[in-house]
C-alpha positions, 0 to 999 in steps of 0.5 A: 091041417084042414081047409078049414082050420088053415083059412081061419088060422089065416084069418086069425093072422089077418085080424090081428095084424089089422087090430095092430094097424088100428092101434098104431093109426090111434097112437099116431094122433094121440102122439102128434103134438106130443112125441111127434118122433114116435108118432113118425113112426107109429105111421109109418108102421100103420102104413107098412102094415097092411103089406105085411099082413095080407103077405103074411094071412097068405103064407100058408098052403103052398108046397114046393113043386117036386118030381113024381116019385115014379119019373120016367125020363123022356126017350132018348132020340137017335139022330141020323148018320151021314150015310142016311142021307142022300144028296139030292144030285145022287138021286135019278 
């Protein structure tokens, strides 16, 4: 998928969620002295959703980082012997 069709997949995602949001703000005042329960919960999804739609226009091009396909591991270090030190009451 292109850049292009990828952003406005996301903006289609955005809006609609938005348009949802809208709805539900609506019915919260149309229902308050009606349903108050119902309208409880129409804001509380109003509330909720702005969160949930910009998590959601944002999923997308992310790729899970992987390992090159030709990976050299790094070069294995010898360390020193014993024997390879010198004190420094043998040196004269």
């Amino acid at each position: 998928m292109g850049l292009a069709e990828d952003v406005r997949g996301r903006q289609r995602r955005y809006v609609v969620s938005m348009a949802i949001r809208t709805l539900s703000v609506i019915a919260t005042v149309v229902l308050w002295n009606v349903q108050r329960p119902v309208a409880i919960v129409t804001l509380i999804a109003g509330a909720l959703l702005p969160y949930v739609a910009v998590v959601i226009a944002n999923a997308g091009r992310e790729s899970a980082p992987s390992l090159p396909s030709n990976f050299i591991p790094a070069p294995v270090r010898p360390a020193l012997d014993s024997g390879n030190l010198k004190k420094s009451s043998d040196q004269s």
